[in-house]
Structure formats: structure tokens, C-alpha cells
Backbone bond lengths (Angstrom), bond angles and torsions (degrees), N, CA, C in turn:
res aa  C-N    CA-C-N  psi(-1)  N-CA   C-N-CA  omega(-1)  CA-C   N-CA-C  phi
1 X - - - 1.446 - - 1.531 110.05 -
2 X 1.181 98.89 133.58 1.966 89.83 -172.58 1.595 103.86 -113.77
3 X 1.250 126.60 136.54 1.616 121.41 -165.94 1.355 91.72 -111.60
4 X 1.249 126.85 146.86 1.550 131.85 149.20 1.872 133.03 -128.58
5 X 1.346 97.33 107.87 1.755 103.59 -157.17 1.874 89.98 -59.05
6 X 1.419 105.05 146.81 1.291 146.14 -174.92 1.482 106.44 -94.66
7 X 1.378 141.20 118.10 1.206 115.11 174.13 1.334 96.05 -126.33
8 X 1.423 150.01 103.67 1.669 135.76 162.77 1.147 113.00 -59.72
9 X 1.344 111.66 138.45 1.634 140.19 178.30 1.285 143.28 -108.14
10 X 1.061 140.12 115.21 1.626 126.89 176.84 1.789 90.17 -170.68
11 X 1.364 99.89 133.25 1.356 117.31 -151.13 1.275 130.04 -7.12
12 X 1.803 118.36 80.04 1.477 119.88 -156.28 1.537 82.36 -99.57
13 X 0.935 161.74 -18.83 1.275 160.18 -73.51 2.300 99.18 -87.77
14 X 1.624 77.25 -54.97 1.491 89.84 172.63 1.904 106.65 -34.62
15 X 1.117 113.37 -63.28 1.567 137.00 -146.47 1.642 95.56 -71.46
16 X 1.279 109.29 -66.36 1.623 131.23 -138.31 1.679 107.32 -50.31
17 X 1.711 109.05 -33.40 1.624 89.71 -166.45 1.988 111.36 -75.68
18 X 1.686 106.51 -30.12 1.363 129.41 -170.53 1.688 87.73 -63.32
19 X 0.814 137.03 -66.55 1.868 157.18 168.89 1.714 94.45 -23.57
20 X 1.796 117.05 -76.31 1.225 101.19 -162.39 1.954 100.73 -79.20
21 X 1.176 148.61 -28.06 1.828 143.82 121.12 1.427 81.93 36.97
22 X 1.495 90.18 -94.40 1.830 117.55 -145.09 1.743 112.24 -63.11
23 X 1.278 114.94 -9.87 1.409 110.37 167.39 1.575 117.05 -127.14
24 X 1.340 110.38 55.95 1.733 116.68 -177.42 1.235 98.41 -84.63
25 X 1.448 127.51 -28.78 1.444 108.36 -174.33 1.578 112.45 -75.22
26 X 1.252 128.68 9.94 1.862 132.88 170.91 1.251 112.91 -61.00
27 X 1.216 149.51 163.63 1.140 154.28 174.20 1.677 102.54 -75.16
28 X 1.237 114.18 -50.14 1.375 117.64 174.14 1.263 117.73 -138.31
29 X 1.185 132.02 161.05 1.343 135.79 -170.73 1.403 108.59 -148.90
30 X 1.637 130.92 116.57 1.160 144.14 -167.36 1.591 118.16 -145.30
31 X 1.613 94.69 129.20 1.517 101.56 -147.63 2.036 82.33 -101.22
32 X 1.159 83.06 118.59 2.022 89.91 171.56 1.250 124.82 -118.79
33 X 1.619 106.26 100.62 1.333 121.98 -148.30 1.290 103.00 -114.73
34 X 1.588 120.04 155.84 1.380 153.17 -159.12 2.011 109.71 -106.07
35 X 1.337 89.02 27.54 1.836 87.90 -166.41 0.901 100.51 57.65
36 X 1.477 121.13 87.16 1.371 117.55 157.54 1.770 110.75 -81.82
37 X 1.199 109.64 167.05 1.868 111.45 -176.05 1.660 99.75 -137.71
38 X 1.620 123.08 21.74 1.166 87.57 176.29 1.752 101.36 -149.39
39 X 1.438 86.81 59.17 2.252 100.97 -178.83 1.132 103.07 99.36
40 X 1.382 130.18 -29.30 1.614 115.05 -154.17 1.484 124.65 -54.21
41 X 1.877 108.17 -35.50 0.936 140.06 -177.35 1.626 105.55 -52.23
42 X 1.627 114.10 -53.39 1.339 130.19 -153.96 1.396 108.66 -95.74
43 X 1.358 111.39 -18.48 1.585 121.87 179.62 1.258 100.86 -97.93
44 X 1.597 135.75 -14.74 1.229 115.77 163.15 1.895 117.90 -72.07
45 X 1.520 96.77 -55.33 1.541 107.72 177.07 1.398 107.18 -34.44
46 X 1.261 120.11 -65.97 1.444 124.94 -179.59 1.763 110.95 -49.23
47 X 1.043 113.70 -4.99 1.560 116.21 176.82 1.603 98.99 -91.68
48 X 1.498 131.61 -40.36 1.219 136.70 -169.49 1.260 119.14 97.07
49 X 1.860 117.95 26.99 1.622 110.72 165.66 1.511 102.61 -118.45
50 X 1.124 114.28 148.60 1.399 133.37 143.80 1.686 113.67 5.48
51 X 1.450 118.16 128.54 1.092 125.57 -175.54 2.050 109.36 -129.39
52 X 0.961 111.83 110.64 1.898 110.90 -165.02 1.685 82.24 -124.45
53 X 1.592 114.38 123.90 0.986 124.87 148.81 1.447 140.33 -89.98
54 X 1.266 142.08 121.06 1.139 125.13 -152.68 1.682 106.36 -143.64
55 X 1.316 140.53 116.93 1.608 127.08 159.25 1.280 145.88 -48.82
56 X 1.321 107.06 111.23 1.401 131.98 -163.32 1.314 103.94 -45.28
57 X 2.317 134.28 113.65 1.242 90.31 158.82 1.705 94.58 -126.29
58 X 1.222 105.46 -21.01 1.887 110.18 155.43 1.461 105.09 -146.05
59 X 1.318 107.31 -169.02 1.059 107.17 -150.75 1.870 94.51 -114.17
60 X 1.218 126.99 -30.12 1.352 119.83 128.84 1.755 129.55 5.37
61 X 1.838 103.22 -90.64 1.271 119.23 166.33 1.236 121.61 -63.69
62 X 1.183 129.30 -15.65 1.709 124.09 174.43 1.531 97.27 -81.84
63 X 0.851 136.49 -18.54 1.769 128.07 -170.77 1.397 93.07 -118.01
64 X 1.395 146.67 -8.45 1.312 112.96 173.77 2.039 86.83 -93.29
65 X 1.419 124.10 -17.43 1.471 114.77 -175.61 2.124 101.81 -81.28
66 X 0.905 111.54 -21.33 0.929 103.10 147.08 1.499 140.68 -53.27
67 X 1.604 102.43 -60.92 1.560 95.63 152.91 1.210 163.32 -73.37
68 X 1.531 82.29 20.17 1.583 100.91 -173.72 1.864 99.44 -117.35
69 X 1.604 125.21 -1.20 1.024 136.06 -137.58 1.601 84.74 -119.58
70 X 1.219 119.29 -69.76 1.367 152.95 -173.22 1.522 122.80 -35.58
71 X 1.390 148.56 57.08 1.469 124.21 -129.05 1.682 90.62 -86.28
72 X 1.037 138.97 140.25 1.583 136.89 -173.18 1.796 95.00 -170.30
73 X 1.308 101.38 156.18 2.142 94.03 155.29 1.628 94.60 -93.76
74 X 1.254 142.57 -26.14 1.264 143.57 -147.77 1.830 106.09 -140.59
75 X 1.011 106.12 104.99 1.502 108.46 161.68 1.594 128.41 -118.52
76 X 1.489 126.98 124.71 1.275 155.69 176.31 1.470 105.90 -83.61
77 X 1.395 123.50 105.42 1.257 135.33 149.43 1.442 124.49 -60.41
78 X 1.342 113.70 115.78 1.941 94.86 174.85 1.497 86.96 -145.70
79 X 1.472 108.75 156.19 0.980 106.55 -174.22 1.725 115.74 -115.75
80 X 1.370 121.74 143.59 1.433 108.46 -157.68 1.759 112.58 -43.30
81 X 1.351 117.26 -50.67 1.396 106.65 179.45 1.717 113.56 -52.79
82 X 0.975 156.51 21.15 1.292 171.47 160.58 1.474 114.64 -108.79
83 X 1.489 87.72 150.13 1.640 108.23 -175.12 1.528 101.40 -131.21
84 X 1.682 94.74 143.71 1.863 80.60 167.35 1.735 92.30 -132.50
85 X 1.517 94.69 143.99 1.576 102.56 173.91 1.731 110.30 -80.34
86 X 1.905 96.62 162.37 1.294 98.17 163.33 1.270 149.67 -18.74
87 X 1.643 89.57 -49.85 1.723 117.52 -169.00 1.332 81.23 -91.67
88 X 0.992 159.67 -57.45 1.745 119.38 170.34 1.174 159.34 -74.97
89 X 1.650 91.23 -0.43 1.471 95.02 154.14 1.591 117.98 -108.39
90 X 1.221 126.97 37.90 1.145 145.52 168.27 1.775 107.15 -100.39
91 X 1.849 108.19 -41.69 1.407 97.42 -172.25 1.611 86.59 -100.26
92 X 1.139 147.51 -37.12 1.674 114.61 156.31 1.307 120.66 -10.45
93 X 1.468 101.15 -84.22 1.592 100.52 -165.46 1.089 116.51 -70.95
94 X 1.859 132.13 4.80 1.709 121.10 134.28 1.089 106.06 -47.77
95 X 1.320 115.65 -68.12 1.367 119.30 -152.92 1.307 125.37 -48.27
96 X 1.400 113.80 -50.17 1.263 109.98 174.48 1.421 134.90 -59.22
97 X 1.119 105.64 2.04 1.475 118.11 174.78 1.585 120.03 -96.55
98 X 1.306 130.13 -3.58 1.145 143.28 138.00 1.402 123.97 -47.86
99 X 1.298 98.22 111.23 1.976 100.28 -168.55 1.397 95.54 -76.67
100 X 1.626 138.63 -19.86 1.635 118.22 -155.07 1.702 103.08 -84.20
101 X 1.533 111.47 -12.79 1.596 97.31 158.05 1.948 140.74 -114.66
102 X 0.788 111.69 -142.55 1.620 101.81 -176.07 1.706 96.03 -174.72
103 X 1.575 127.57 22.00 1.244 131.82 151.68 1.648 111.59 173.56
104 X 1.426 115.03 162.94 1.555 114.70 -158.64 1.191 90.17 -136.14
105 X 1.589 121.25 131.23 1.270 130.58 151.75 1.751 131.81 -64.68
106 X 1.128 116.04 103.52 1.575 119.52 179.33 1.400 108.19 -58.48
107 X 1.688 123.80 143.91 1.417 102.73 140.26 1.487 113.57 -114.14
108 X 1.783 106.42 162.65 1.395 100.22 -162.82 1.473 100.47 -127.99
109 X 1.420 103.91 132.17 1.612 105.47 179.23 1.825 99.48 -86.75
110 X 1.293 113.32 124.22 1.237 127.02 -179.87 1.729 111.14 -76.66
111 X 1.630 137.05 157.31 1.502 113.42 173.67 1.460 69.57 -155.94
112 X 1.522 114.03 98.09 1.972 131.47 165.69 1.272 89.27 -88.02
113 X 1.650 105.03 131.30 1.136 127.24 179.64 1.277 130.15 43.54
114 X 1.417 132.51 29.42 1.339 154.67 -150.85 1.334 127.90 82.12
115 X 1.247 98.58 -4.45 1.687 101.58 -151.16 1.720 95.78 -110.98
116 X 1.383 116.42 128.88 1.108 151.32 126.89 1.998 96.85 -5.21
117 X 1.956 117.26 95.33 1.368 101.76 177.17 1.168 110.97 -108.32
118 X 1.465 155.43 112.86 1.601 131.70 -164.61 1.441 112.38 -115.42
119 X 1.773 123.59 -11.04 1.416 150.18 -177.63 1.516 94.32 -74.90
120 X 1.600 100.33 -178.47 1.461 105.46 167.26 1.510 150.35 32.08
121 X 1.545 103.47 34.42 1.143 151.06 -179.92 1.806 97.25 58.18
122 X 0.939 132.35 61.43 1.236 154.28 -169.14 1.347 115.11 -100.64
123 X 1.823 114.63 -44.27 1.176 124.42 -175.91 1.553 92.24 -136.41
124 X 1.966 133.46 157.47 1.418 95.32 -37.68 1.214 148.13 -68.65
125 X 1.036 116.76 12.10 1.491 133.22 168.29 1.674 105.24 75.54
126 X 1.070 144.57 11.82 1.429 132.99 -122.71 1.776 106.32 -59.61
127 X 0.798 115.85 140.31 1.922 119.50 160.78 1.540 120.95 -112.16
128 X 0.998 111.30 155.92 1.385 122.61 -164.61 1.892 94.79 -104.54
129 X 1.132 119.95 77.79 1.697 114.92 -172.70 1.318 114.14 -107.90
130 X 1.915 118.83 -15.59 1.099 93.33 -169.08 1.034 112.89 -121.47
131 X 1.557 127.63 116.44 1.825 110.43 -159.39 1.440 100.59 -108.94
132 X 1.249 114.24 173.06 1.428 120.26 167.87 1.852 96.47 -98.36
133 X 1.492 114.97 117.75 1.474 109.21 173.43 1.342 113.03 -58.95
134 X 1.666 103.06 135.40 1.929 103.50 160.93 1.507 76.20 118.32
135 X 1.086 132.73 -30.75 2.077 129.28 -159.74 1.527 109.59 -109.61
136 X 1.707 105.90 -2.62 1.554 110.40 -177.84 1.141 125.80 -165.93
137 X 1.575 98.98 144.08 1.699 120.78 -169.87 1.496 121.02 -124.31
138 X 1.256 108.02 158.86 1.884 93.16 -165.49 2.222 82.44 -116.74
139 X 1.482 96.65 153.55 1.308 105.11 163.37 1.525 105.35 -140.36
140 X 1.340 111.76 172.50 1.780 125.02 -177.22 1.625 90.88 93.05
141 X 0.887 87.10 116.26 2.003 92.53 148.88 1.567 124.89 -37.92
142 X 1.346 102.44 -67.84 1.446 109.39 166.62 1.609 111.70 -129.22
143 X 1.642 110.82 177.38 1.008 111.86 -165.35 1.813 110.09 45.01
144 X 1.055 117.72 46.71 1.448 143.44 178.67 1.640 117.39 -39.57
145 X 1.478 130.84 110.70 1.601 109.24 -175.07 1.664 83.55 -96.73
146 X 1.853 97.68 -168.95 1.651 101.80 -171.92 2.055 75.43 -137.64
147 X 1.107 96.25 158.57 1.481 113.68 -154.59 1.796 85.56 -147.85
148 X 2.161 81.11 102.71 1.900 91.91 -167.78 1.575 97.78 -91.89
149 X 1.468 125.16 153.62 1.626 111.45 134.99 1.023 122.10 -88.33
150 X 1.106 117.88 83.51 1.798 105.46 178.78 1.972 91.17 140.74
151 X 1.371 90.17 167.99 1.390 87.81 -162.76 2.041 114.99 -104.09
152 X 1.471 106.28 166.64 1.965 92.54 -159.67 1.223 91.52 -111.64
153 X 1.613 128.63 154.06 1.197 134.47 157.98 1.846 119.03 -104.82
154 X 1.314 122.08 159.68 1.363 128.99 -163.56 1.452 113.12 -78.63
155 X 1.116 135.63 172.28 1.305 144.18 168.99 1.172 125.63 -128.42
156 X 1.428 136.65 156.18 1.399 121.43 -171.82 1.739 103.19 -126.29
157 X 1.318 140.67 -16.77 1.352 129.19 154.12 1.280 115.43 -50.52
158 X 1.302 129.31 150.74 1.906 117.71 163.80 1.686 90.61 -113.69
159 X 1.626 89.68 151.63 0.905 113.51 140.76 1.982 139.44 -54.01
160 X 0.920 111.10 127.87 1.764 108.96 -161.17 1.524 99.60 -87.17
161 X 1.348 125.20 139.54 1.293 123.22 -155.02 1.921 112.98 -130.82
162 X 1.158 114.71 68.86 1.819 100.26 -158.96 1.528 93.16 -116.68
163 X 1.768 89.31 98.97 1.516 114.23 -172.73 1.589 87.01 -120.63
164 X 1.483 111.50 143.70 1.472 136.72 161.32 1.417 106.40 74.45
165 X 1.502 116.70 117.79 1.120 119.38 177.29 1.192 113.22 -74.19
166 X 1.700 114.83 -38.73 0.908 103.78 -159.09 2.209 101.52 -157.26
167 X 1.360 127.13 138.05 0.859 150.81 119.29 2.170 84.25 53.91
168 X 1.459 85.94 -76.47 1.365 91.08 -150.20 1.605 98.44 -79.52
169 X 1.295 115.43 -48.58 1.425 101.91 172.51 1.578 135.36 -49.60
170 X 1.465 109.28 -27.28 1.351 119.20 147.80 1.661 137.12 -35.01
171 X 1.366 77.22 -52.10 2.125 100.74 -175.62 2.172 81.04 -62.88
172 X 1.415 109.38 -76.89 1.347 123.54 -167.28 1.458 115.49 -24.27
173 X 1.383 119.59 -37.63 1.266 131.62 -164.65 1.279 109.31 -108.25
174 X 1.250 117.28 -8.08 2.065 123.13 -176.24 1.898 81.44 -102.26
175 X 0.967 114.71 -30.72 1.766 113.78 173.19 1.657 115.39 -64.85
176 X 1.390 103.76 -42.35 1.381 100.36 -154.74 2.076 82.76 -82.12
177 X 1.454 132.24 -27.18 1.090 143.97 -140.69 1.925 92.07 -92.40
178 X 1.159 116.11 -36.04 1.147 147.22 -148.85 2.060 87.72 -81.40
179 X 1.077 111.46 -75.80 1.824 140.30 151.80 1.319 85.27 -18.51
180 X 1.334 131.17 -111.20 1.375 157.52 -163.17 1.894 93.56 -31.51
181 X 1.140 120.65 -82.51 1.672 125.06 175.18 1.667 108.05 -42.31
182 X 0.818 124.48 -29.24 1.801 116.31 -178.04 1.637 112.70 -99.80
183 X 0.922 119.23 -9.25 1.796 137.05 137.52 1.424 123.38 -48.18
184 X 1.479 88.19 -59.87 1.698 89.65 169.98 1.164 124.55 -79.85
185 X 1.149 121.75 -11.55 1.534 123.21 178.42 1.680 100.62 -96.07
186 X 1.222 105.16 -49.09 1.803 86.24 176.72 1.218 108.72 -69.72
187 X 1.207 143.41 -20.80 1.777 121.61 -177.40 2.162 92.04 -98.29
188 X 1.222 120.79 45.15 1.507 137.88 137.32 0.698 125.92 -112.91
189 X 1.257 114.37 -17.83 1.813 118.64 163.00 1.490 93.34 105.63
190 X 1.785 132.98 45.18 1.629 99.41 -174.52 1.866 81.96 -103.29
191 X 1.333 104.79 165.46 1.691 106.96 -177.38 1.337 86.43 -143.05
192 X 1.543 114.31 123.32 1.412 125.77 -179.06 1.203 107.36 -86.99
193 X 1.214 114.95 150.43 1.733 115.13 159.69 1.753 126.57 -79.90
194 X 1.140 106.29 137.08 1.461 102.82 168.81 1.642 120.26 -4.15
195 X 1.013 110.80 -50.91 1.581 120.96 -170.13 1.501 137.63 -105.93
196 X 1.939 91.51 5.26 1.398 108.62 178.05 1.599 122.98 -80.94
197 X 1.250 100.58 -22.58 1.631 98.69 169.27 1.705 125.09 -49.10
198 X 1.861 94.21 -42.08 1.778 101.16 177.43 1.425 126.70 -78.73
199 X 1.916 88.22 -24.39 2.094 75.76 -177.52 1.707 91.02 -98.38
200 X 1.011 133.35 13.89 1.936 117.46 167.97 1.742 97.22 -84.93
201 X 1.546 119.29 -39.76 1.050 130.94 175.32 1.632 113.31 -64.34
202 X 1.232 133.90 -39.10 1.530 134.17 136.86 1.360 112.10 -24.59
203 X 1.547 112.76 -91.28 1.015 136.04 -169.40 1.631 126.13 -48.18
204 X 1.459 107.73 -21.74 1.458 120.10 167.82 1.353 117.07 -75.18
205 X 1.452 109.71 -64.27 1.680 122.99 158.45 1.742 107.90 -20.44
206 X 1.262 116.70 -77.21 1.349 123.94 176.32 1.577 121.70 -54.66
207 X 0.851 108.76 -10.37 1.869 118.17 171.47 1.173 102.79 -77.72
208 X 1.634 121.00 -68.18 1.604 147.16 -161.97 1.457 85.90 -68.97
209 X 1.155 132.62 -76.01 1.557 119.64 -155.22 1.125 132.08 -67.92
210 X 1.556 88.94 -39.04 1.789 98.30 -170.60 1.295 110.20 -100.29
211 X 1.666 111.99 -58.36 1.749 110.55 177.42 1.291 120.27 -49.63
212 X 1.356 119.64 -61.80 1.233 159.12 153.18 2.056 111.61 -26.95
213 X 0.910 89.13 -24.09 1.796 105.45 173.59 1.718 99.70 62.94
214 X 1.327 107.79 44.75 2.188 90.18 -173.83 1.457 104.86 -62.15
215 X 1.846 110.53 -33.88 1.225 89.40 -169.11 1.352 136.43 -84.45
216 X 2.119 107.55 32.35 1.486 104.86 163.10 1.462 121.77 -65.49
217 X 1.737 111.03 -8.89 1.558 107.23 -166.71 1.583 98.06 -105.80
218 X 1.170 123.41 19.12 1.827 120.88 153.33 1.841 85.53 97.88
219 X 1.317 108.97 -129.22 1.619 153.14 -152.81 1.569 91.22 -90.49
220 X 1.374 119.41 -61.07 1.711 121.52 176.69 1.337 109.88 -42.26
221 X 1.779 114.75 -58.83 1.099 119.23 -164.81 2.109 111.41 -49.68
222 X 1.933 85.86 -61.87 1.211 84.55 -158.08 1.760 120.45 -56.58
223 X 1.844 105.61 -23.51 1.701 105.31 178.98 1.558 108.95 -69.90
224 X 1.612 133.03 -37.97 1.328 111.04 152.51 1.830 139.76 -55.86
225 X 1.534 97.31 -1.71 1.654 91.41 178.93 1.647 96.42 -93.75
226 X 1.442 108.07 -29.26 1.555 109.09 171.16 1.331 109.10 -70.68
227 X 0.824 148.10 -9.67 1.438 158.23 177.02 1.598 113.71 -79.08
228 X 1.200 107.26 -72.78 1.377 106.75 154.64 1.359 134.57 -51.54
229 X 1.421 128.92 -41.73 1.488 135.62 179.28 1.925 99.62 -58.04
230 X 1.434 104.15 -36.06 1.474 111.41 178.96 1.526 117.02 -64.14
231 X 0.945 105.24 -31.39 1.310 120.32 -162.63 1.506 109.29 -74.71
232 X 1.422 93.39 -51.39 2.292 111.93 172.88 1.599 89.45 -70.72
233 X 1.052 122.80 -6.43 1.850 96.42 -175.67 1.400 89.47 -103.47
234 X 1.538 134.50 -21.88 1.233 130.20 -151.00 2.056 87.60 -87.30
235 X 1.789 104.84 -43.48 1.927 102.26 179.79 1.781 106.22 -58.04
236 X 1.221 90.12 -30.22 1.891 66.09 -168.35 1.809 115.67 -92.82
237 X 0.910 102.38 -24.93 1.776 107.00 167.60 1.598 99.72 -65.87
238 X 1.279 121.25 -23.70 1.483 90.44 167.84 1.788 102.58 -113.88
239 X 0.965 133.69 32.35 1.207 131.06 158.79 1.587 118.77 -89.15
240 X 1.565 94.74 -11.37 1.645 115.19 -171.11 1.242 113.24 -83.69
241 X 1.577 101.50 -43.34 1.773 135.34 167.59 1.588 118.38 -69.73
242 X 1.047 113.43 -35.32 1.805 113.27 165.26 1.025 113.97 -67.69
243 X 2.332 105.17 127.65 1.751 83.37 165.20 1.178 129.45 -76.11
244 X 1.620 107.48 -174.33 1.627 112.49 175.18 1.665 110.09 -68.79
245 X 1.391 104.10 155.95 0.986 118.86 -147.41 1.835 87.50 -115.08
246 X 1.449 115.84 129.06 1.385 133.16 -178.21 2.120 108.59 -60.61
């Protein structure tokens, strides 16, 4: 079975060489990039993997054109801000040799803003990264599911996760994510009521903090569950504000 790690791109430049480091033991490693403009492109080559350029139009279609791009039996998604240790790509490439599945759920230890997050469904985070090609497709624009034939088994290494430097880039990207998710829900036809922005915004808060346990991580926890609750109030006030869709 030959695996080849997946990495999507668009100006990781910072990230990308430490990223492709951590997965040399893959059979192949191919950096599938979004025109990047600022090294990413040139600091991968200079590493010695594979460079596939492709146009960004979600993030959905860039990973199923990836998988159609990619020749592998087994492809591993990681994304440049991520690392994967030894010990997981050691029980990968067990894994994939098990015929009773056709994809493996990662879990990923997250570290927002340096910090170590394990509350607020943060940890295990699980991801869906490792598919068997030919058995899977991604749908949603964003926040993307993968649509298996055949059924996935779990993993017990995580993936290492050091997303958001900082505070504000967080807010920036639960905004831009926020945009992207209320698109997809209005061209499904959902039509909120007057008053759905506050209780999803309730109701998120209370997932993240309480179900969700955020507040094992103190003061951190609880401003990312507010963060998020903001974020579902920020998709549906503009799902309210978008027109209908033909």
C-alpha cells in the first residue's frame, strides 16, 4: 500500500518546511498549493517534494481535486500548521493495511496561542485524514465533511495542532468562517427566525463550556467558548441578511 501525505497551501511559508520535517517517513509527500506569493512554493521544492498547483474555490473542492490529482492507494491530509510524530506515522502505516476500513480518524491535540487546549471540544479533536483513494469525497464548502464508502477506524497518536498565534487572528478567521458557513446554509434553504442568532449564540456557549468541559482550561477556555458562541451568532445574522438564493 503506498501512502502519500497531502499538505494544502496558500501562503504557509512560515509553517511548511517544519510540517513537511514531520512527515518524511510517507512514501510521498505533495505540497498542493493555492498560488501561494510568499516562498511557500520555493521552500517546499528546496525540501525535495512534489509541488501541484491548483485554484482555490473551497476548500471542499481543493481536497477532493487533490484526490483525484494525487496517484497514492492511501492519502493523509495534514495541514502545514500541523505536525505529525513518529508514533503516528508508524501506526498509519499499520493501519492502512487493515482491509475492514477505507479511512482513519486522527485525534488532534490543538496548542491556540501556545497553549496546550484540552476543554471545549478542542481535544480529541478527531479528523477524518486518512482515506483510502477511490472510497472518498469531501462536501460543505467549509467546515468540510468527507463522504466514506466503506467504513473508518480510530487512531490513538494525535496529530500536533499549533493553529493561531494570536487572539486576533482567531476572531479574523471564525469571521471569515462565519461568511463562508451562512452561504452554505442559505443556499440549503435554512431561514432563521428573528431570534435565532441569540439562542444558537446561547446554545453554542453552553456546548463549548459546559458540555464540552472548556472550563477545564480556566480564563482561556471560557474567552474561546465566547468566541465561538460569537461566531454562530455572527453565521446566522448574516444568513438573515443574505439574499435568497435562485
Amino acid at each position: 500500500m503506498t501512502l502519500a501525505v497531502v499538505i494544502l497551501t496558500y501562503n504557509e511559508a512560515a509553517f511548511i518546511e517544519a510540517c513537511i520535517d514531520s512527515v518524511a517517513w510517507a512514501d510521498r509527500v505533495v505540497v498542493f498549493d493555492s498560488f501561494s506569493d510568499d516562498g511557500t512554493v520555493e521552500r517546499a521544492r528546496a525540501k525535495g517534494v512534489e509541488v501541484i498547483q491548483h485554484p482555490f474555490v473551497d476548500y471542499a473542492a481543493q481536497r477532493n481535486a487533490a484526490l483525484e490529482r494525487v496517484a497514492a492507494d492511501w492519502i493523509f491530509f495534514v495541514d502545514a500548521d500541523e505536525r505529525a510524530t513518529p508514533e503516528l506515522g508508524a501506526e498509519v502505516r499499520e493501519a492502512i493495511r487493515d482491509p475492514r476500513y477505507v479511512g482513519w480518524w486522527v485525534p488532534r491535540r490543538n496548542y491556540l496561542f501556545g497553549r496546550l487546549t484540552c476543554g471545549g471540544g478542542w481535544w480529541p479533536d478527531y479528523q477524518l485524514r486518512v482515506l483510502r483513494r477511490g472510497c472518498a469525497r469531501y462536501e460543505r464548502p467549509v467546515h468540510e465533511i468527507v463522504v466514506l464508502a466503506g467504513e473508518a477506524g480510530y487512531l490513538k497518536n494525535p496529530l500536533l495542532h499549533h493553529n493561531y498565534d494570536s487572539p486576533q487572528e482567531f476572531r479574523d478567521k471564525q469571521r471569515r468562517y462565519a461568511r463562508w458557513e451562512a452561504e452554505a446554509l442559505r443556499a440549503a434553504g435554512v431561514r432563521p427566525k428573528i431570534y435565532t442568532p441569540w439562542t444558537m449564540l446561547v446554545r453554542e456557549f453552553w456546548r463549548r463550556f459546559v458540555r464540552l468541559r472548556g472550563y477545564v482550561d480556566g480564563l482561556h477556555g471560557l474567552r474561546l467558548a465566547w468566541w465561538m458562541a460569537l461566531a454562530t451568532w455572527e453565521t446566522y445574522r448574516l444568513v438573515r441578511r443574505l439574499p435568497p438564493t435562485r
